[in-house]
N, C-alpha and C positions, 0 to 999 in steps of 0.2 A: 504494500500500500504506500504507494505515494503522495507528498503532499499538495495542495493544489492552491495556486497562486489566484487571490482573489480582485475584483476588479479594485477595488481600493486598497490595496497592499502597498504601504510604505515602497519607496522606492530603493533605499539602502543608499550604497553608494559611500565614497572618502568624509562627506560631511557626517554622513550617517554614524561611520568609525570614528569619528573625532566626538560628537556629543558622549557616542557609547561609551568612547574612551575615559571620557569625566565620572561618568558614573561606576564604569567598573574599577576605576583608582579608588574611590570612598570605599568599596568592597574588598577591595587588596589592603588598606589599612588597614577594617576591621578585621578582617580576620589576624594581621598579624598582633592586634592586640590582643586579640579572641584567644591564641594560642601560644600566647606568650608568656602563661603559666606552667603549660607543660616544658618547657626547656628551664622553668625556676621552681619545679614546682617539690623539689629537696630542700632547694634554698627557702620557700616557703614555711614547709615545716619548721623548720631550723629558726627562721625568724618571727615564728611567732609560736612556737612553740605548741603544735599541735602533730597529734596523730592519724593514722591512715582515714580514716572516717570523717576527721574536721577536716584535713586540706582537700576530701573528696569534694568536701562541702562547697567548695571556692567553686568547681567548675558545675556541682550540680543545681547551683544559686544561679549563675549568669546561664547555663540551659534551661533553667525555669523557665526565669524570665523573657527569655528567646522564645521559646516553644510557645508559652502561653501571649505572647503577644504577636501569634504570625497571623488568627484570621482578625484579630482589631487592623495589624498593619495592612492588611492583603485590603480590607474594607478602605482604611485611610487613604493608600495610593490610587483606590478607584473612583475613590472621592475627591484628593485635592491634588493629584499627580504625582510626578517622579521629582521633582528639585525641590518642593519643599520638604517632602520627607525624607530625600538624600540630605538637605542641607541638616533637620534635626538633628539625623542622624549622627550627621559628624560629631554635635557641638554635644552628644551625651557620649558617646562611646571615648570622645578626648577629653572629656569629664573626669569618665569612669578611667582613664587611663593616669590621668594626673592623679588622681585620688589614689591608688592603688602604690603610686611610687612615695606618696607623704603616708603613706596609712602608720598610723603609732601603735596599733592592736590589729587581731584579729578581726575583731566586731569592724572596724572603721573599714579593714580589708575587705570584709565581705561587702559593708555596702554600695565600695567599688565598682567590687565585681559584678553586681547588679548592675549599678549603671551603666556599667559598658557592656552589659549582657542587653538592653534596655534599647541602646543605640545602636548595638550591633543587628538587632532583631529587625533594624529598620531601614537593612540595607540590601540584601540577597533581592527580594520579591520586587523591591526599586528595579536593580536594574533588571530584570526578566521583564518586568516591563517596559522599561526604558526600550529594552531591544525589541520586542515586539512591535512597538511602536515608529521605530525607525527602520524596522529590515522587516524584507518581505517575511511570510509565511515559511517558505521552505526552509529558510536558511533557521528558524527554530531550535533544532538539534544542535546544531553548528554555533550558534551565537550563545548557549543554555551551560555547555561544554568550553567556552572557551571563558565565561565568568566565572567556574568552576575552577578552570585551568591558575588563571590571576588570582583566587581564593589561594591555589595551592603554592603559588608564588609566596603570595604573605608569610604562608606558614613558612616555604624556605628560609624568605629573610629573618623570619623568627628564630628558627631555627639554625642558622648559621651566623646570621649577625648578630643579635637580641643575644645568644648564648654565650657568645664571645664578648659584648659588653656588661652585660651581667658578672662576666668577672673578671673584666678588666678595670670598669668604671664604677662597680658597685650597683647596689638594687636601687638605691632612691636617681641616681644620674642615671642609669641608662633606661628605667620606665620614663620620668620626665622625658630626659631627652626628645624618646619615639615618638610623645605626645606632641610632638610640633608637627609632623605628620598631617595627624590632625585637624591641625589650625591650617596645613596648606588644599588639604581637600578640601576644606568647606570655603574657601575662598574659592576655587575653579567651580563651583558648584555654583555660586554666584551669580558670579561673574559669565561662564560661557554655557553652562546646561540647559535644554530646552527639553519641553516635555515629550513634543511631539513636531514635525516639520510641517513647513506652510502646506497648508489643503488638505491635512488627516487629523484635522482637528476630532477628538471624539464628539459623539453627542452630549452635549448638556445633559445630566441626570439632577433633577430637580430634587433638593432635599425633603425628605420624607420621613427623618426620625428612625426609631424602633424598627418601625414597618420595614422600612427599605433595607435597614442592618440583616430582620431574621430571613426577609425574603430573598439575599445575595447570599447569606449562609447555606439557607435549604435546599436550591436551586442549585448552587456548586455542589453541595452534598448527594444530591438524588443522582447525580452522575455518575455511574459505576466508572467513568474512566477518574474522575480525582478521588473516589476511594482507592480504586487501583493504584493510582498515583502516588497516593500518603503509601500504601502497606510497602510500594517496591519502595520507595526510600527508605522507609521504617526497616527496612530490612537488609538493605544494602550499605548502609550509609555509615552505623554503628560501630560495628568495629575496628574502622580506620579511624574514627573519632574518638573512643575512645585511647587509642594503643599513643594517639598524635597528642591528643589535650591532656591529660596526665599521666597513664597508667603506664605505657610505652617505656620510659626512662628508666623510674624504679621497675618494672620486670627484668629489661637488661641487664641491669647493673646487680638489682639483690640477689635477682632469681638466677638470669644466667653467666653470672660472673664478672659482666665485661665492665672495661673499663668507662667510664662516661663519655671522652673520645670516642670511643667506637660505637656506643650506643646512639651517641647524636649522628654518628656518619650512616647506622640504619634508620635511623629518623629520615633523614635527608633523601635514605634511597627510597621511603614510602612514597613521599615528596613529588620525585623525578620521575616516580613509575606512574603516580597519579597524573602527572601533566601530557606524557606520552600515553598512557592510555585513551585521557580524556581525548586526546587529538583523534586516537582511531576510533574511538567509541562514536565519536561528532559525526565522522566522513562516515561511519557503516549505516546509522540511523539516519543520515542526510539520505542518501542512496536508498537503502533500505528501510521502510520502517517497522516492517515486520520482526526484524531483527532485535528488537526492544526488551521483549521476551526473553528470548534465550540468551540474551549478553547477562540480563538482569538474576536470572535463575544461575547462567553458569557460573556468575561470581559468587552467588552465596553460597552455592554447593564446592566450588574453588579453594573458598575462604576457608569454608567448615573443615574441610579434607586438610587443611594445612595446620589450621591450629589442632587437630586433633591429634596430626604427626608431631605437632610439636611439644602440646602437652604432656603428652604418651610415650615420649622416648625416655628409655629404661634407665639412659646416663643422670649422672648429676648435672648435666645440664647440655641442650642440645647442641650439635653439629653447627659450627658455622656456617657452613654451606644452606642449611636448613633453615636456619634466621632469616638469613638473606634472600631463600623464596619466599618465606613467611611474608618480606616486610616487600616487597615485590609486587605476589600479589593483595595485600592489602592496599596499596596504592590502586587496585582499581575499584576498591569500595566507593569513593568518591565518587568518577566520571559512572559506576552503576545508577548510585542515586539519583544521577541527573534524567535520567529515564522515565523517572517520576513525573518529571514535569512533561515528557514529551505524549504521555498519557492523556494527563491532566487538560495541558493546552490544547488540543481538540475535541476536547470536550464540552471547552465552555466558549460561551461567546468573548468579544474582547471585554465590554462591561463588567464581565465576572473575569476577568483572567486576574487580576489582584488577590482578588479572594477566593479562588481556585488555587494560584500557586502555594498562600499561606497556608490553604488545609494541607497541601501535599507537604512540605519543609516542615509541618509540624512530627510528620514520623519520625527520619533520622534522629531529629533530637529529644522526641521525647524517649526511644530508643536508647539513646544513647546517655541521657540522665538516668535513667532507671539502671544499665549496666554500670555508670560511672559510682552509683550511689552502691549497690549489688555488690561491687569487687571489693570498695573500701569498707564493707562492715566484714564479707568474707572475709579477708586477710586478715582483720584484727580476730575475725572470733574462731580463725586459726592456726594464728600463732604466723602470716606470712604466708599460708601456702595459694603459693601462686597458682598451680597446678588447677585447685577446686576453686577458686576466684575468677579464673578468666572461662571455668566450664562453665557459665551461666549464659556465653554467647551466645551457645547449642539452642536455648532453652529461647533466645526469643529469634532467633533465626528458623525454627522449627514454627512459630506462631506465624511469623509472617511469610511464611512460605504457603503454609494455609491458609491464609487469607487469600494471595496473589493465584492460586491454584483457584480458588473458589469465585474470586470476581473476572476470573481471564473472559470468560466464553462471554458473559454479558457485555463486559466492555467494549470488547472485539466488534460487537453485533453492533452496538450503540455509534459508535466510530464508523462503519460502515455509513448506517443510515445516515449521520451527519453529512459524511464526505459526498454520498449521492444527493443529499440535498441541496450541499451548497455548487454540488454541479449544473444541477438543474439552474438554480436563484443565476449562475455566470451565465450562460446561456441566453436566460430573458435578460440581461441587461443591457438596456439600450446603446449602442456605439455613441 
């Protein structure tokens, strides 16, 4: 099934890449703040003096906050566009960032963490729209994957630069520092972002209160393809999120020995494989879109087969060689989850695409707070073993594999219809 270029389809085009441009920068920042606890998140403990379950706390506090505020945001951007809610964006998530490098307590740290969980929530579903709005239809898969791609960017620089400042310059100089980041997105934001280009202006949606909220929730909801949407994220997305925003580091180092050098240089390779996957992942779903499916199935059954070998091996601690595929294919949990959205987004009209993508991005993360919260009470209530802490993956990858099996056929159907309908509507359109 391919996708089909409507008579008012954005044009795309170099202007198109340069607005897009501004907006997926605010999303390369947040994420590098987003993730910029996992490469400190030893030094965390250390500095405030808490254990496996409280420092879990930091990143299950700002995925709250993320997760429960994607169908408010996915409503807000369909309500008042893509620049003002990218400019919020910026100016809480470098809040939450500034806060975090003065925090004097725990408690001060987490309320941080919130706020930049807060700003950060109010940036992915921007530009997914931003780009809808500027590039044709087709290019969908391709433009969803390559915001994805610049997310996984952040995390790099997080993770190779952020880690090296962290101890060279100390935790209070090198969080401020990044926060100037911050202040430079939201001035491009300003200054050159546009919502949408001359003559695709949307329709005016006249405010309606309550009404209009429940009735853009249930309407995106009755869609088997954005239920689909959320379960394949919800399901895909997890355990590279977790292994990346905290848990990743301490397994290396407690569990299997290695040095933090070398633990950060597997971080990096989850990184590189995520950005190279996302790339093919983009070009096969461009091409193909039936392929959505079984990219999205073979990773989670990929994934599962890998931690299980890694779990499971008899030594004190596994094969180098075997990390390395572990953190390899982890890297394509990410460009999986974006599959979610390529669900999702023919499902619904553009008026709901806000708050279609919010239901779907609420998987991965609510996912991935519940393992993130799940591993730090395991490890304390056994003493570290990492072994029976990260087997809880099994346990929601099995759920939303049932799920995704169960709403495949309906969706499939619903998608169909759609696509013969809006063949039909291109047809009568007048030249």
């Amino acid at each position: 099934m391919s996708s089909t270029t409507l008579p008012d389809d954005p044009p795309g085009g170099r202007r198109a890449l340069a607005v897009w441009g501004i907006g997926v920068s605010v999303y390369f920042v947040a994420v590098i703040f987003r993730t910029s606890l996992g490469v400190a998140g030893l030094d965390a403990a250390d500095r405030f003096h808490v254990n496996a379950s409280a420092l879990s706390t930091f990143s299950i506090l700002q995925l709250l906050v993320y997760a429960g505020m994607q169908i408010p945001v996915g409503l807000l951007v369909d309500r008042l566009g893509t620049k003002k809610v990218l400019a919020l964006g910026a100016v809480l998530f470098t809040a939450g960032q500034l806060g975090f490098a003065f925090s004097p307590s725990y408690g001060t740290a987490l309320a941080s963490r919130a706020l930049l969980g807060c700003g950060d929530a109010l940036t992915f579903i921007s530009v997914l729209r931003l780009g809808s709005r500027w590039f044709p239809a087709r290019r969908g898969p391709l433009v969803a994957q390559f915001a994805g791609l610049v997310g996984m960017a952040g995390n790099l620089v997080s993770t190779l630069v952020l880690a090296r400042l962290l101890h060279g310059i100390g935790w209070t100089a090198a969080f401020a520092g990044s926060a100037a980041a911050g202040a430079v997105v939201f001035v491009l934001v300003l200054l050159f972002l546009k919502d949408h280009p001359e003559g695709h202006e949307p329709e005016p949606v006249p405010h309606q209160g309550a009404a209009y909220v429940r009735r853009q929730i249930a309407a995106a909801w009755r869609e088997p393809g954005t239920r689909l949407g959320l379960w394949v994220h919800f399901t895909t997305q997890f355990p590279a999120m977790v292994f990346l925003l905290l848990w990743g580091l301490p397994f290396l180092v407690e569990a299997q020995g290695l040095s933090r050098a070398t633990a950060g240089e597997l971080l990096t390779l989850v990184v590189l494989s995520n950005m190279v996957v996302g790339l093919v992942y983009g070009q096969i779903v461009a091409r193909h879109h039936g392929a959505r499916l079984p990219l999205a199935l073979g990773t989670v059954g990929t994934t599962a087969a890998l931690w299980a070998a890694t779990l499971a091996h008899p030594g004190p601690h596994a094969p180098m060689w075997l990390l390395i595929v572990l953190c390899t294919v982890l890297g394509a949990c990410g460009p999986a989850s974006m599959l979610g959205f390529d669900f999702a987004r023919p499902a619904n009209p553009p008026e709901r695409q806000g708050t279609a993508s919010g239901i779907t991005n609420m998987g991965g993360f609510v996912a991935s707070m519940t393992t993130l919260f799940a591993v730090g009470v395991l490890l304390d209530a056994t003493g570290d073993d990492y072994t029976l802490a990260f087997s809880f993956v099994f346990v929601l990858q099995a759920l939303g594999v049932t799920q995704i099996l169960r709403l495949r056929k309906q969706a499939a159907r619903r998608e169909r219809e759609r696509l013969v309908a809006s063949r039909v509507e291109t047809v009568h359109v007048p030249a």
